[in-house]
C-alpha positions as CSV (number, residue, x, y, z in Angstrom):
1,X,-8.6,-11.2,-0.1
2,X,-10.5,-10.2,-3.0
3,X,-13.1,-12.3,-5.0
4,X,-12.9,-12.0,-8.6
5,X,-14.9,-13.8,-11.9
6,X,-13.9,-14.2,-15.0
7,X,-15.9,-15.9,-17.8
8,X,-18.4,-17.1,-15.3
9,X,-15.4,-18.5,-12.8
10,X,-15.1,-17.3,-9.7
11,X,-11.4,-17.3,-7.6
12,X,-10.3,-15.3,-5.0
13,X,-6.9,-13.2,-5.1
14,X,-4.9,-12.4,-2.2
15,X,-2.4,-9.5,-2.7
16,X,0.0,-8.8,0.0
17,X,1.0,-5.3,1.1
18,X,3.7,-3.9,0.3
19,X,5.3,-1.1,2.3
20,X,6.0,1.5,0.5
21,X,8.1,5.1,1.1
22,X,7.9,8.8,-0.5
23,X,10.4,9.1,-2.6
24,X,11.7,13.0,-3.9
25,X,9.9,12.5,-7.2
26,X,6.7,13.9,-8.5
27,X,4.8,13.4,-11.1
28,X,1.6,15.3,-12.7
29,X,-1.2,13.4,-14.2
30,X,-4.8,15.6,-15.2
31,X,-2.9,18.8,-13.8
32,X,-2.9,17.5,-10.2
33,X,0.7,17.1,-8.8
34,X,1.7,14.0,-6.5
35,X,4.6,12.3,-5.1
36,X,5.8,8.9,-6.9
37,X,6.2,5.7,-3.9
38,X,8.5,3.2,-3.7
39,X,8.7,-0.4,-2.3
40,X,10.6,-0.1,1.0
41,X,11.9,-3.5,0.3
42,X,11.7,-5.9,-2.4
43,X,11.0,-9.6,-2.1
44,X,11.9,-12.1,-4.5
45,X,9.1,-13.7,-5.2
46,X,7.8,-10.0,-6.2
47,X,10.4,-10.5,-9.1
48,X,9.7,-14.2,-9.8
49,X,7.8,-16.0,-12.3
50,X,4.4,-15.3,-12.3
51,X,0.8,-17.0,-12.9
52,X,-1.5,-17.0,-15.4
53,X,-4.5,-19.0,-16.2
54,X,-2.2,-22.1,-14.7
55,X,0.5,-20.9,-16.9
56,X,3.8,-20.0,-15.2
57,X,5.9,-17.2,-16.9
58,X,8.7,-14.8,-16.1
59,X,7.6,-11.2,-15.9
């Protein structure tokens, strides 16, 4: 859980963890090489609507 503050507010954040594979793609960013990861499997609330300040929208 992380604690974060925004215009004097503070609220905590708890992001789940997503596993995640190596897929066969690379990439290059700043001449350094890596290998793109994927979500192993996606939930749907991943893919909901999603929250801010109180506001619900669809991402």
């Amino acid at each position: 859980m992380i604690k974060l503050q925004f215009l004097g507010q503070s609220y905590y954040r708890n992001n789940p963890e997503i596993e995640t594979e190596i897929s066969e793609q690379t990439a290059r960013f700043r001449g350094n090489s890596y290998s793109i990861r994927r979500p192993v499997k996606v939930s749907k609330s991943e893919l909901g609507f999603k929250k801010y300040r109180g506001v619900f929208y669809n991402h």
